[in-house]
Backbone as a ProteinNet text record, in pm:
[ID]
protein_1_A
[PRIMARY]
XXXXXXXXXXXXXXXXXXXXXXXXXXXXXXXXXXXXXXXXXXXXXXXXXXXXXXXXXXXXXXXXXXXXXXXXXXXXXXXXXX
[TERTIARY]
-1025.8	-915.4	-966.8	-906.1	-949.1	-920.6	-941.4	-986.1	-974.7	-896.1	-913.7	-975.3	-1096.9	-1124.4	-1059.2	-1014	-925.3	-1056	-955.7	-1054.9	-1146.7	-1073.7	-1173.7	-1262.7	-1271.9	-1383.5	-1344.5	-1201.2	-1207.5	-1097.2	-1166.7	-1099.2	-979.3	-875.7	-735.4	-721.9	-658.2	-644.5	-552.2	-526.2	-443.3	-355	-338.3	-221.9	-209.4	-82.5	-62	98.3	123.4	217.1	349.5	470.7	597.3	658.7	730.9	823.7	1000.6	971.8	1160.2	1201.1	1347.2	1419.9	1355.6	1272	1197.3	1268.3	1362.7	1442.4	1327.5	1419.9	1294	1260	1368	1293.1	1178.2	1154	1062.8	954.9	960.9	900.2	737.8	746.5	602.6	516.7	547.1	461.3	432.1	536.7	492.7	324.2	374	241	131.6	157.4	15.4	4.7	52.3	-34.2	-113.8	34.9	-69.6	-214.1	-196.6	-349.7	-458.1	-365.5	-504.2	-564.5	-500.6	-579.2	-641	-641.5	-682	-637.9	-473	-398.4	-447.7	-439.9	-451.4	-390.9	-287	-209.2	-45.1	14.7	173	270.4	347.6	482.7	605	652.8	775.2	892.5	963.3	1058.4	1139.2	1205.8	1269.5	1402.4	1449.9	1543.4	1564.8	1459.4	1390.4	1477.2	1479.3	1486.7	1436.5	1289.1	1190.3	1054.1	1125.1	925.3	922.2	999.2	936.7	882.6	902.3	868.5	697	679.2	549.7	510.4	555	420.3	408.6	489.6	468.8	310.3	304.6	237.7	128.2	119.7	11.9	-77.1	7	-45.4	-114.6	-84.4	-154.3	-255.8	-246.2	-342.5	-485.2	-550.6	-700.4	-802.8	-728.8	-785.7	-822.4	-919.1	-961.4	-863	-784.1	-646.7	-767.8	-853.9	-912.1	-913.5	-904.3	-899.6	-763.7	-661.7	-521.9	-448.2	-382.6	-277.7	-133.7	-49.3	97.5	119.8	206.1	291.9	430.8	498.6	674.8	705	872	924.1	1044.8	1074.6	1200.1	1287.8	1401.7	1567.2	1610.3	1623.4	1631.2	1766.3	1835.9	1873.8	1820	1740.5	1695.2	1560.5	1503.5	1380.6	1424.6	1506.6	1533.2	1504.8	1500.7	1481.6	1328.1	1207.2	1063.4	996.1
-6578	-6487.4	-6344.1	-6270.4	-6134	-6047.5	-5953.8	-5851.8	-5711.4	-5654.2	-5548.6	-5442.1	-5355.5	-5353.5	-5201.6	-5233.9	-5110.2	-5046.5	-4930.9	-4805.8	-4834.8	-4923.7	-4977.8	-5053.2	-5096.3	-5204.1	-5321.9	-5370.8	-5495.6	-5533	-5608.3	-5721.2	-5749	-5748.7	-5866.1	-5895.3	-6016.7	-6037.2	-5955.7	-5947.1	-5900	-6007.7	-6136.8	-6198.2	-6252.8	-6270.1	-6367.7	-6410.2	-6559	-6611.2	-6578.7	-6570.7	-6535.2	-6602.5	-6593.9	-6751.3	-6688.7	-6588.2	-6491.8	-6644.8	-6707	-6789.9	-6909.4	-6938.2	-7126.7	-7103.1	-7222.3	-7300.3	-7309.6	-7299.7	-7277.5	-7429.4	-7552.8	-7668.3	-7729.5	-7639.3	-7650.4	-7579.2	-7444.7	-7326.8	-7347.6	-7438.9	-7494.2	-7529.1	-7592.6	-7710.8	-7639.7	-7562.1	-7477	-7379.9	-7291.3	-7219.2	-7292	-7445.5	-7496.7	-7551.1	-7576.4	-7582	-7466.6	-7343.6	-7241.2	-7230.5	-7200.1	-7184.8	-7299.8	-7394.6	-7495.4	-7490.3	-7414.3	-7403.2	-7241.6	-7176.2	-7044.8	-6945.1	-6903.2	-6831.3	-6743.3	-6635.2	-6579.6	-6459.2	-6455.3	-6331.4	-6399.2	-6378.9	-6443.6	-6315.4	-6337.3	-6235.9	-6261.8	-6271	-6262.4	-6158.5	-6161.2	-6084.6	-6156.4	-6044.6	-6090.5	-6132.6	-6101	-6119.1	-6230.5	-6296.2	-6449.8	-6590.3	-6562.4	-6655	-6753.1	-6764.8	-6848.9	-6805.1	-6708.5	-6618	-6741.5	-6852.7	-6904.4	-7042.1	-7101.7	-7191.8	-7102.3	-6983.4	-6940.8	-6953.7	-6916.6	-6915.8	-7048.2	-7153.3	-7297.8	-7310.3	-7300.5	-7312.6	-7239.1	-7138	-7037.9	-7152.5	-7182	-7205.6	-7357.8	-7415.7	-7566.4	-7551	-7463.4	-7453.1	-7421.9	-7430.9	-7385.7	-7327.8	-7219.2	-7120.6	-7015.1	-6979.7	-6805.1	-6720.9	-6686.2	-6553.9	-6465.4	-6400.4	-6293	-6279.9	-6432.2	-6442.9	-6401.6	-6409.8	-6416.1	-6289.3	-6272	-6114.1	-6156.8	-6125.8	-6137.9	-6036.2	-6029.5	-5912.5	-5951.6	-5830.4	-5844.8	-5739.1	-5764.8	-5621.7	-5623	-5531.6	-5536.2	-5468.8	-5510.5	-5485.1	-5334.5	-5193.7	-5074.4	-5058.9	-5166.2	-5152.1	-5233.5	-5319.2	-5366.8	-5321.8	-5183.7	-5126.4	-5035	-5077.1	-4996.2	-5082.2	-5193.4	-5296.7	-5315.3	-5254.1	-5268	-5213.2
437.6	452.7	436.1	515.6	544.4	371.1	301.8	178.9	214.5	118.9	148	44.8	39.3	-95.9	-189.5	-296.7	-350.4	-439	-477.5	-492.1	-655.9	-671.7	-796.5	-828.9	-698.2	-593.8	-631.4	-647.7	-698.6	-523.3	-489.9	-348.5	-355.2	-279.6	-234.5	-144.7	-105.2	38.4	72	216	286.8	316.2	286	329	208.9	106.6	-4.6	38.5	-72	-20.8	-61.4	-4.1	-40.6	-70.5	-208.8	-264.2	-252.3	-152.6	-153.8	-61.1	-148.5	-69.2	-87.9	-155.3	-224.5	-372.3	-370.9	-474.6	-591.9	-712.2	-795.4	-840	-813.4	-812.2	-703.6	-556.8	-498	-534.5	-600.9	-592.1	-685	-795.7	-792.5	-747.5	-671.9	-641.3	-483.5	-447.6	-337.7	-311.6	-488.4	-505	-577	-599.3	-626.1	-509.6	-418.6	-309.9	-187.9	-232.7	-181.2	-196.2	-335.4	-428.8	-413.8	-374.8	-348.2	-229.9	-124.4	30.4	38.8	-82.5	-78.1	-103.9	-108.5	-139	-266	-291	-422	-444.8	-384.2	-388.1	-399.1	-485.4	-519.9	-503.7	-412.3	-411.9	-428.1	-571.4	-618.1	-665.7	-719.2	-753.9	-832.2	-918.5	-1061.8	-991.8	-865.8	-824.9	-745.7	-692.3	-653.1	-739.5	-874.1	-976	-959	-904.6	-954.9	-1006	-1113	-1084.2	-1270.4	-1307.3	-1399.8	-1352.7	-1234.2	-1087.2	-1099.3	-1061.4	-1063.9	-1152.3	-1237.8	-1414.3	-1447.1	-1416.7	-1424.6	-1373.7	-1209	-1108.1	-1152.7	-1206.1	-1205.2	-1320.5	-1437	-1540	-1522.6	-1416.3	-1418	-1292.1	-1225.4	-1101.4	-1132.8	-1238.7	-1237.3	-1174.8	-1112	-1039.5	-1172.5	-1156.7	-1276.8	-1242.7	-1388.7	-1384.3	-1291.4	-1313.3	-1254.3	-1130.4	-1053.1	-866.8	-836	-956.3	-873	-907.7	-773	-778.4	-778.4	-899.7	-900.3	-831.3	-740.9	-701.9	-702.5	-759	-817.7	-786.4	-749.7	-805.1	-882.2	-923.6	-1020.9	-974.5	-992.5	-944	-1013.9	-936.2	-1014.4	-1149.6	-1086.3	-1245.4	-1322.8	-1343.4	-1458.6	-1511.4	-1484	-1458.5	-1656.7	-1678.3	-1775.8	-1952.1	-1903.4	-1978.4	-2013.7	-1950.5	-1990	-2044.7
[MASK]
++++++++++++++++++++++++++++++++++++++++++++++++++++++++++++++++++++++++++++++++++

């Protein structure tokens, strides 16, 4: 999969997988199979309500935290809460 490299020289892909609209009783087993064909880039949102479907997934997939990129975003009103 294609990389793009950021200014801190650390790599990401350019394509990671999107869990907007996967049920969070599918939403595991979804991104352990992403991650098992290569995936290493996760795009969720707090507004998703499965970003705990991901940390499930993240946490049994045995990939190195260091290979993998969460990407989220947060809902502007709840930006006040962090």
């Amino acid at each position: 999969m294609k990389k793009i490299k950021l200014s801190n020289g650390v790599e990401i892909q350019q394509l990671g997988y999107g869990v907007y609209q996967v049920e969070p009783d599918e939403c595991e087993r979804c991104v352990l199979d992403a991650l098992s064909v290569g995936y290493r880039m996760i795009d969720t949102a707090q507004a998703y309500l499965n970003e705990e479907a991901v940390g499930n997934a993240w946490k049994k997939n045995g990939v190195n935290r260091d290979d993998i990129f969460l990407v989220s975003k947060v809902w502007h009103s709840s930006s006040n809460n962090f």
